[in-house]
C-alpha positions as CSV (number, residue, x, y, z in Angstrom):
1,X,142.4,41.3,64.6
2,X,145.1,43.6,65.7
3,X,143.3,46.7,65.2
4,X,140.3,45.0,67.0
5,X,142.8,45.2,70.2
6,X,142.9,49.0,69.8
7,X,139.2,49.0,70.8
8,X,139.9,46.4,73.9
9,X,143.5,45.7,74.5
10,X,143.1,41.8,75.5
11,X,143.0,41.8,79.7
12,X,146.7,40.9,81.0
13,X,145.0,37.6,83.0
14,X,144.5,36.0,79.3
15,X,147.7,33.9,80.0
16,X,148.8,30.8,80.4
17,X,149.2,29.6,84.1
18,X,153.0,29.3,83.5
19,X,153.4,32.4,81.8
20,X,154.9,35.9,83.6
21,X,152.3,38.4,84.1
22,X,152.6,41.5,81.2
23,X,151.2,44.9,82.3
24,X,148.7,45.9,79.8
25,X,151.2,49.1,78.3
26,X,153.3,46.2,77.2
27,X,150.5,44.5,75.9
28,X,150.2,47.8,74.1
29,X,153.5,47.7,73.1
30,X,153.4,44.6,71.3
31,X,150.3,45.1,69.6
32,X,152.4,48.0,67.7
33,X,155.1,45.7,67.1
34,X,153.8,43.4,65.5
35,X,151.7,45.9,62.9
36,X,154.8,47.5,62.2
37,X,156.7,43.9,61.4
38,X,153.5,43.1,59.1
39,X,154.2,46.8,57.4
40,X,158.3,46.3,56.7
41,X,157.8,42.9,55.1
42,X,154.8,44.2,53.1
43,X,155.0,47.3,51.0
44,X,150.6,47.0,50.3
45,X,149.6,46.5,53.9
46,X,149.4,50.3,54.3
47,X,146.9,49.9,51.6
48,X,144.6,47.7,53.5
49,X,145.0,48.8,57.0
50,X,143.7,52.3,56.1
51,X,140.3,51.0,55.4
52,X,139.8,48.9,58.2
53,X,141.1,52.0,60.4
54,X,138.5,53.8,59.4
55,X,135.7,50.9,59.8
56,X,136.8,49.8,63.3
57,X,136.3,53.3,64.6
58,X,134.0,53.7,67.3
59,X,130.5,54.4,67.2
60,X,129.3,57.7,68.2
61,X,127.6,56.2,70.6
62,X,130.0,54.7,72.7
63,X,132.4,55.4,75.6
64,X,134.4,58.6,75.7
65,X,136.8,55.8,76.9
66,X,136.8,54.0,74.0
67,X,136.9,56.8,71.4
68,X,140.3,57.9,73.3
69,X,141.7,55.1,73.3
70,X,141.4,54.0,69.9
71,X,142.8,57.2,68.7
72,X,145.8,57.2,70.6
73,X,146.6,54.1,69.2
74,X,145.6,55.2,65.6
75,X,147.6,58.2,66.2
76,X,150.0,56.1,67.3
77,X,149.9,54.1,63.7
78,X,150.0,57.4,61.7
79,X,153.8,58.5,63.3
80,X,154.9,54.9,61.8
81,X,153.1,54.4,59.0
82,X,153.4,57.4,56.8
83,X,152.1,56.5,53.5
84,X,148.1,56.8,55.5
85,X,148.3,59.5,58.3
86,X,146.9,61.7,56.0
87,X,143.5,59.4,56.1
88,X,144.3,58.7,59.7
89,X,143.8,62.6,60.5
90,X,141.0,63.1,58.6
91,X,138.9,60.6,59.6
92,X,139.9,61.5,63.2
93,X,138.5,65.0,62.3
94,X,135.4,63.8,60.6
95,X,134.5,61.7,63.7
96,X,134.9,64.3,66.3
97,X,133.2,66.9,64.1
98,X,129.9,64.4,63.9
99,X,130.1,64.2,67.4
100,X,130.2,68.0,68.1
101,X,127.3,68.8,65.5
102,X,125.5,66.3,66.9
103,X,125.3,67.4,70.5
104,X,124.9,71.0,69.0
105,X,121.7,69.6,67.3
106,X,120.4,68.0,70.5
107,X,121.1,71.3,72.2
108,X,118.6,72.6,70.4
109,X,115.4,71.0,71.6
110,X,116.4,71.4,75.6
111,X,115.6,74.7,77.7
112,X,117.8,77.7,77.0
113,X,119.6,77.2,79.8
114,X,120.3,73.2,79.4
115,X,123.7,74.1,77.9
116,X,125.2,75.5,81.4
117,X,123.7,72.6,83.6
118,X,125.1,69.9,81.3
119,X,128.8,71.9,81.3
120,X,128.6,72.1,84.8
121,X,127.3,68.5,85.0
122,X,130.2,67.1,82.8
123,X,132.7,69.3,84.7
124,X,131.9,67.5,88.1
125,X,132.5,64.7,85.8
126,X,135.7,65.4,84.9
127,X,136.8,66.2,88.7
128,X,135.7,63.2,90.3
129,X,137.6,61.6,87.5
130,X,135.8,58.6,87.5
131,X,137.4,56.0,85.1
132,X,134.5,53.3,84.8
133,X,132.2,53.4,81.6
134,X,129.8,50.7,83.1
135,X,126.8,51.2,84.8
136,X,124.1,48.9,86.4
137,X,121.5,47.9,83.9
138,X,119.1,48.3,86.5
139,X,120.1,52.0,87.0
140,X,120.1,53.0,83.2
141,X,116.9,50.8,82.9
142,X,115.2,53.0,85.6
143,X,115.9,55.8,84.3
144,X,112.8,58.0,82.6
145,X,113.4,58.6,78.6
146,X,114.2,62.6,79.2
147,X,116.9,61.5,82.0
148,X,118.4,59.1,79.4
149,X,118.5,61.7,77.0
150,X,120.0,64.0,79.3
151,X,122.7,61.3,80.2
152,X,123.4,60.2,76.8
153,X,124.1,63.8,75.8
154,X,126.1,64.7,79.0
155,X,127.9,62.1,78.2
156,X,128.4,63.0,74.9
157,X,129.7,66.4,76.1
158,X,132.3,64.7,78.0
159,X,133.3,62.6,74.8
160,X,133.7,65.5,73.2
161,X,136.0,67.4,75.6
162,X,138.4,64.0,76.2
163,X,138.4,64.1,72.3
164,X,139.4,67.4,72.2
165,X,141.9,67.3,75.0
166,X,143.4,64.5,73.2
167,X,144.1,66.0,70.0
168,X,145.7,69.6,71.7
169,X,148.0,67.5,73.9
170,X,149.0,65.3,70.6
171,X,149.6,68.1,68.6
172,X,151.2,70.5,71.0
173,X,153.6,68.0,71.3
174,X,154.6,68.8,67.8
175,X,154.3,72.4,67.9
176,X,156.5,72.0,71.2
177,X,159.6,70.3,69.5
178,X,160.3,73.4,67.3
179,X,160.8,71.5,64.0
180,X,160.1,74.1,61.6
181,X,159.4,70.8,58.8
182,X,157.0,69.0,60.9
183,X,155.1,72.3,62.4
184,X,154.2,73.3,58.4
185,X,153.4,69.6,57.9
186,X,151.3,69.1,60.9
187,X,149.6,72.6,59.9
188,X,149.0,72.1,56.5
189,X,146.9,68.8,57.1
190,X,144.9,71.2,59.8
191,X,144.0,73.6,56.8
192,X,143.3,70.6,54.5
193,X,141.1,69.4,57.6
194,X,140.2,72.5,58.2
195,X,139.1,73.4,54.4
196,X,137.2,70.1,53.6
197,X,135.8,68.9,56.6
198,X,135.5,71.3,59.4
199,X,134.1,74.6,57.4
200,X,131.6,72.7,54.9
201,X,129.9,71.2,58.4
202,X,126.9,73.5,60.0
203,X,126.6,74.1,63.6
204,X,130.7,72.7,64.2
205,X,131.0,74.3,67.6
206,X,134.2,73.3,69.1
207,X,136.1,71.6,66.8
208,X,137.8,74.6,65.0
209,X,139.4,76.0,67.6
210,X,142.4,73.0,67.0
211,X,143.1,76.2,64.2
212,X,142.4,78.9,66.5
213,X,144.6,77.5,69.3
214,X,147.5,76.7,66.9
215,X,147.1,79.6,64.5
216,X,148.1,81.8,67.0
217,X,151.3,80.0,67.7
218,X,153.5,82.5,65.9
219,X,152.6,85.3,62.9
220,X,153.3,83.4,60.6
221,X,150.5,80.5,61.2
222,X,148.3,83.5,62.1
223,X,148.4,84.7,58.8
224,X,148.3,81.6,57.1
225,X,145.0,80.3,58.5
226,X,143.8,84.2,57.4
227,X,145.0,83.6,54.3
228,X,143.4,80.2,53.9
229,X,139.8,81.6,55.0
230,X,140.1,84.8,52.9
231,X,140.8,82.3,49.9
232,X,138.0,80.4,50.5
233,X,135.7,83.9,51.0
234,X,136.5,85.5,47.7
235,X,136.7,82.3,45.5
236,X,134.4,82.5,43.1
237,X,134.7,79.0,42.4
238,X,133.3,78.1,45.9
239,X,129.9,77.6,46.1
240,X,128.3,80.7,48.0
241,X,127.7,79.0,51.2
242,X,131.0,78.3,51.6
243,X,132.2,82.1,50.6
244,X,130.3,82.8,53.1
245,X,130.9,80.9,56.2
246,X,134.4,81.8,55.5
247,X,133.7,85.2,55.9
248,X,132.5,84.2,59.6
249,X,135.2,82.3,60.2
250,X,137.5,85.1,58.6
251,X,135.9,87.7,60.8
252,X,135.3,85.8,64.6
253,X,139.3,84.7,64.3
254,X,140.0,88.3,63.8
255,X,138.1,89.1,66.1
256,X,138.8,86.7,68.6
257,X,142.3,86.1,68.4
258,X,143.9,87.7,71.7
259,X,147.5,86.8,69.7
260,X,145.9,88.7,66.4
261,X,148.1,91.6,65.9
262,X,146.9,95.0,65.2
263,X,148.4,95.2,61.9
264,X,146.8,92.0,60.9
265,X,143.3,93.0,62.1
266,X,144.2,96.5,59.5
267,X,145.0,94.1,56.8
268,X,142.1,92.0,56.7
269,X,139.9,95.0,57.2
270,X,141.2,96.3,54.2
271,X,140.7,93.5,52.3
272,X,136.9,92.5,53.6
273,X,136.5,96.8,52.9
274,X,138.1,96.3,49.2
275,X,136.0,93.1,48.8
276,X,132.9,94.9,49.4
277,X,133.3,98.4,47.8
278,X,134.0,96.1,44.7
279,X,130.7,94.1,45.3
280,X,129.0,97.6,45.7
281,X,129.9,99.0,43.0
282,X,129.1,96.2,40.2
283,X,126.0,95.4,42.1
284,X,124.3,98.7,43.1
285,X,123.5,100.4,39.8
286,X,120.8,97.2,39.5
287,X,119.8,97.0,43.3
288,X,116.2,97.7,44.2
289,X,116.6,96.9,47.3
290,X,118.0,95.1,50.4
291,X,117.7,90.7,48.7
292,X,119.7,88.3,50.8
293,X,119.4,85.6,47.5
294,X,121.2,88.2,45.0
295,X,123.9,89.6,47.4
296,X,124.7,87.2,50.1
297,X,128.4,87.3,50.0
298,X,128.0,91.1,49.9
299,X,126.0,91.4,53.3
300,X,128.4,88.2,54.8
301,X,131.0,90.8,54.4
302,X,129.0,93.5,56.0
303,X,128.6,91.6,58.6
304,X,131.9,90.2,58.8
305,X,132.9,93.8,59.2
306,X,130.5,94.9,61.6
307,X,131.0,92.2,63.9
308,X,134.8,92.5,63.7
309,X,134.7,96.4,64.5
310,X,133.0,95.4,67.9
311,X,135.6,93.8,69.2
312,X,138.6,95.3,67.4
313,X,137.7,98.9,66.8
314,X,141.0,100.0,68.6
315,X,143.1,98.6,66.3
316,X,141.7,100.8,63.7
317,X,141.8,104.4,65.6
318,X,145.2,106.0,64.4
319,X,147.1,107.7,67.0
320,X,150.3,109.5,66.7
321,X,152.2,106.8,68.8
322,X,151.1,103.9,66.8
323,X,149.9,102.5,69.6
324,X,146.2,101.5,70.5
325,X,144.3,104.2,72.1
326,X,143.5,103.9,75.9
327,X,140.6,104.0,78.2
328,X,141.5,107.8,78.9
329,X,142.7,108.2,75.4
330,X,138.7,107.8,74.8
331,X,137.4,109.0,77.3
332,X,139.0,112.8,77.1
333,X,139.6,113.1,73.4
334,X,138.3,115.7,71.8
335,X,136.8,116.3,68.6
336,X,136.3,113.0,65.9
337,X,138.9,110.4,65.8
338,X,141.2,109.5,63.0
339,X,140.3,106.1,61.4
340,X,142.8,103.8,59.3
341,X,143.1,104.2,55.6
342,X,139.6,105.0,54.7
343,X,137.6,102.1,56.5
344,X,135.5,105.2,57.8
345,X,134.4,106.6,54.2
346,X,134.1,102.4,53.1
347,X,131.7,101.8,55.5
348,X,129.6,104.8,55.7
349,X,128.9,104.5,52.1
350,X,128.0,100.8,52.4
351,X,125.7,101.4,54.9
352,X,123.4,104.0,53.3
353,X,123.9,102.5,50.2
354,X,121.2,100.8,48.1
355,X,122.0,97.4,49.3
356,X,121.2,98.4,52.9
357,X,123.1,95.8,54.3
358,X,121.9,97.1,57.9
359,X,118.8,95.3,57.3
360,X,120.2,92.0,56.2
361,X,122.9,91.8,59.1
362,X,121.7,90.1,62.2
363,X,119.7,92.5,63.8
364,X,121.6,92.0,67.5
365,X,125.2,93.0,65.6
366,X,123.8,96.0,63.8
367,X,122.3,97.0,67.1
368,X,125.4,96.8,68.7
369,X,127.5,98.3,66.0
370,X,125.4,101.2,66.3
371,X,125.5,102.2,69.8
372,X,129.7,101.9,69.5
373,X,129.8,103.5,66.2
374,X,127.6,106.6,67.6
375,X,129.5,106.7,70.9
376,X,133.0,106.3,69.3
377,X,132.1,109.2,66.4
378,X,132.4,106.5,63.5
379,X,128.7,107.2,62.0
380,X,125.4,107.5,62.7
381,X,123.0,105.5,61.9
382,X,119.9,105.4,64.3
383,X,117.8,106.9,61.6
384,X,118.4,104.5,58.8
385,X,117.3,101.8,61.6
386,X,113.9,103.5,62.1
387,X,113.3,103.6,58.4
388,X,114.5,99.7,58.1
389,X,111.8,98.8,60.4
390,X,109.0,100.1,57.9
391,X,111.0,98.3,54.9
392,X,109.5,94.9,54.2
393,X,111.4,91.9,52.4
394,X,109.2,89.7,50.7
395,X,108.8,85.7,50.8
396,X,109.9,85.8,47.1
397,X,113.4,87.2,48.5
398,X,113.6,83.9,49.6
399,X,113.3,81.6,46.7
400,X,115.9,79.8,45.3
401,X,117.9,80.9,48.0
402,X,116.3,78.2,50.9
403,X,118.2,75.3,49.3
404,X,121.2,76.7,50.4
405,X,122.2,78.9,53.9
406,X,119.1,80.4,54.2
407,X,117.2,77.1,54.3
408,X,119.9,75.2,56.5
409,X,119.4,77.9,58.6
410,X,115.6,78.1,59.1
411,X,115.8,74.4,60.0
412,X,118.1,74.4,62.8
413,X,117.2,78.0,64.0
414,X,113.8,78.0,63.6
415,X,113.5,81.7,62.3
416,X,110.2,82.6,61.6
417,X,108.6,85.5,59.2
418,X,111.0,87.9,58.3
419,X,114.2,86.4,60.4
420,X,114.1,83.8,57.3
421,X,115.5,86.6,55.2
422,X,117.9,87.5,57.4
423,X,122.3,86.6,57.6
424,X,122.5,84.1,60.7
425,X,124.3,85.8,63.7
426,X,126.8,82.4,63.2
427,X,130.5,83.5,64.1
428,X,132.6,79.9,64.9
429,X,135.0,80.9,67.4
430,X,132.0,81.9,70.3
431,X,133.6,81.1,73.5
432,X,134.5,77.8,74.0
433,X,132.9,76.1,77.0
434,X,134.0,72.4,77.1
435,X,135.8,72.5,81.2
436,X,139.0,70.1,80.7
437,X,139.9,71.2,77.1
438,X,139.8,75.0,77.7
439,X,142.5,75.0,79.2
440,X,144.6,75.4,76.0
441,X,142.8,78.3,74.9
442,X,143.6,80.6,78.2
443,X,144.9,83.8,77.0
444,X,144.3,83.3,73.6
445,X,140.6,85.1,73.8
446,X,139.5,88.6,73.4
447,X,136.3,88.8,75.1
448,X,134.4,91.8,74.6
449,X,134.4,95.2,76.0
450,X,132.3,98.3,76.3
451,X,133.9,101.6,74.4
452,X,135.1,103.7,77.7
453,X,132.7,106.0,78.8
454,X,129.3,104.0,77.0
455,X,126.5,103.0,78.8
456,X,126.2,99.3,79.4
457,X,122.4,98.4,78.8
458,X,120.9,95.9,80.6
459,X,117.7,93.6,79.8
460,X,114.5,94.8,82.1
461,X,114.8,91.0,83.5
462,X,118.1,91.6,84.7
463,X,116.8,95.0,86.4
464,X,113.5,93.0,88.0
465,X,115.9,90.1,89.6
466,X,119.0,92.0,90.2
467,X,117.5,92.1,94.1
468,X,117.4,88.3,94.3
469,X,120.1,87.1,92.5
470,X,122.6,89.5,94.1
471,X,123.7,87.3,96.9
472,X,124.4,84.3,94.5
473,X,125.8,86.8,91.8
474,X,128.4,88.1,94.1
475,X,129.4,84.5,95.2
476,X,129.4,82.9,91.6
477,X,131.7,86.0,90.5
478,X,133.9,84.5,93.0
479,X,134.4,81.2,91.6
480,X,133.8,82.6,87.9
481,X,136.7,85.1,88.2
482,X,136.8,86.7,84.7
483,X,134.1,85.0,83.1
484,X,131.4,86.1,85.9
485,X,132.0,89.9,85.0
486,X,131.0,88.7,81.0
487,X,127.2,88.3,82.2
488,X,126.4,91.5,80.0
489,X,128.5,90.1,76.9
490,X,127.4,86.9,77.2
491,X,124.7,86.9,74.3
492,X,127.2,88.0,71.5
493,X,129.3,85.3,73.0
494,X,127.6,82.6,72.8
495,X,126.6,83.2,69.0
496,X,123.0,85.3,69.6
497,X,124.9,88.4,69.4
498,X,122.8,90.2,71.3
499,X,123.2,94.1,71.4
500,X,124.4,94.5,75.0
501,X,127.5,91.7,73.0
């Protein structure tokens, strides 16, 4: 009954006629009271209100109003009642996380462009700040049944964000007081979270950046959320799919991270490079050639690589400062540059290596890899593309491996012929696009950049409608500010990883 009120706080007007009117925060208030009076006299009522926590949760199908305010209030519970917060957390996560793959699954039968109308939909939304959840019956009853989709999954987009916005104000509030025992508490359950429930879960698009947003608090939660997804890539213990969508996740928060140091991106290169000169050399001497089944961790780690040397290939040119090179540093330097350690020599010997992991990665990182690596001196490898293009991988490639990543991917990307035997362009931390929760994550991005000095290509439909859109480019830039100039980057961004990133 109690926990029922956390759903629909009884209406203040439920009174006698007598009886003082009580604001509905007090109402609040006493709801609390009276669970916590029920958990002092009783040591097992933690034991039972767990359970019925977790089974008077909304339905993913209603209100965004209602999802908030039942976790508040469990969230509430959790700072009193100790002995379940654990529980309380993780079925928080495990609710939001349905939500997000859900929407993410929906996404995929609309236009390509559905994604930016139903952001920009939900954003309006969120400025007229409309409070009310009910709507005529005769409005949502006229509707036509692609309109009600439409609604129920802007909707669900706005459910989504409040969700989100929810849990970074919570948390921050934690992170905020400076208690060095309650931060590692607080971020230990997000690993555990993190670890069981976030990384297992396909096509999670937003709710993992609660770890990049707090990771980046200070070095030391930087590198333990690296640590915890370079466990969880090189544990042999793991099943394979989960090695390797820690790789991804390894890589894009690398990558990513705007608070990442240098040294840190150095480290984990390292230790992705050591990873796979290790895999190359026990697994070579047997290779007949490129087989996504036999050596998928080994081309996640390529890729891992590749895609992290995009975006942080500064951090790994030595120069005699220490310093990151820049823009004129490239532009007038002379002669090949110095690279760290031997990432250079690694990689080079990778690529041309029997395992031709070139041909595995996602076709729109290598392309891009390859224009930087040529432009910045690192290697060449145009050639070895042309040859990849007469090398077939047959369907028997496949076998045995489309029960795992391979087949989860087919079904919700719908590759076709070879693209089946191909390593998903999937990196987790693509930007973030939900308007009132990305707020928190301001500053905290690297979006990408051209090398100085590269040609930026552009896609022959830009060139044929650069003369029409140019009016409504230059005003959206405008209003867009930083984001508007990204228009080239975009595709990498938003997980296709096209070559122009």
């Amino acid at each position: 009954m109690l926990v029922t009120m956390f759903l629909s706080p009884p209406s203040p007007r439920a009174r006698h006629q007598d009886d003082p009117p009580v604001q509905r925060a007090r109402l609040q208030v006493r709801i609390h009271d009276c669970l916590k009076s029920i958990l002092r006299q009783n040591s097992m009522a933690s034991a039972y209100l767990a359970p019925i926590l977790i089974a008077t949760f909304p339905f993913s199908s209603d209100t965004a109003k209602a999802h908030v305010h039942y976790i508040k209030n469990i969230l509430q519970v959790a700072e009193y009642c100790l002995e379940i917060k654990g529980e309380i957390m993780s079925v928080i996560t495990d609710k939001l996380v349905k939500i997000d793959v859900q929407i993410q699954v929906d996404m995929e039968e609309l236009e390509d462009d559905m994604e930016e109308r139903l952001v920009g939909e939900a954003i309006n939304d969120a400025e007229d700040d409309d409070d009310s959840d009910n709507e005529s019956v005769s409005s949502e009853e006229s509707l036509e049944p692609e309109e009600r989709r439409l609604k129920d999954l802007r909707d669900s987009v706005t459910k989504l964000d409040d969700i989100m916005d929810l849990l970074f104000t919570h948390y921050d509030s934690v992170f905020a007081k400076g208690d060095r025992f309650d931060i590692d508490e607080l971020f230990e359950s997000l690993l555990i979270q993190f670890a069981n429930i976030i990384l297992p879960t396909y096509r999670s698009r937003h709710t993992q950046f609660l770890l990049f947003h707090f990771s980046q608090i200070s070095p030391d939660l930087t590198e333990r959320f690296a640590g915890c997804c370079s466990h969880l890539a090189f544990d042999h213990r793991q099943h394979h799919i989960v090695r390797v969508t820690a790789a991804a996740y390894l890589a894009s928060f690398i990558a990513r991270g705007a608070h990442v140091s240098g040294s840190v991106v150095r480290d984990v290169f390292d230790l992705l490079c050591h990873h796979l000169e290790s895999l190359r050399a026990s697994q070579e001497p047997s290779c007949k050639g490129p087989d996504l089944r036999r050596y998928g961790t080994y081309y996640a780690i390529s890729q891992a690589l590749l895609y992290t040397f995009c975006f942080r290939w500064r951090d790994l040119i030595v120069t005699p400062t220490g310093a990151p090179p820049t823009d004129e540093d490239i532009i007038y330097h002379e002669g090949d540059f110095k690279w760290h350690t031997n990432v250079q020599e690694t990689l080079r010997r990778n690529i041309f290596s029997k395992l031709n992991p070139l041909k595995i990665v996602a076709p729109t990182i290598v392309s891009q890899f390859a224009r930087m690596a040529h432009h910045l001196r690192f290697v060449y490898v145009y050639p070895l593309m042309e040859t990849n293009k007469r090398v077939r991988l047959a369907r028997s490639l496949a076998s045995g491996y489309l029960n795992g990543l391979g087949g989860r991917e087919t079904a919700l990307s719908q590759k076709k012929g070879e693209e089946t035997f191909l390593l998903d362009a999937y990196f987790p931390f693509d930007p973030y696009v939900l308007p009132r929760s990305k707020r928190w994550l301001q500053g905290e991005y690297v979006q990408w950049k051209p090398v100085p000095g590269m040609p930026v290509e552009r896609d022959e439909d830009d060139d044929d409608d650069e003369e029409e859109d140019s009016e409504d480019e230059d005003s959206e830039s405008e209003e867009d500010g930083e984001d508007g100039a990204l228009a080239v980057g975009d595709d990498l961004d938003d997980g296709s990883t096209e070559a122009s990133l």
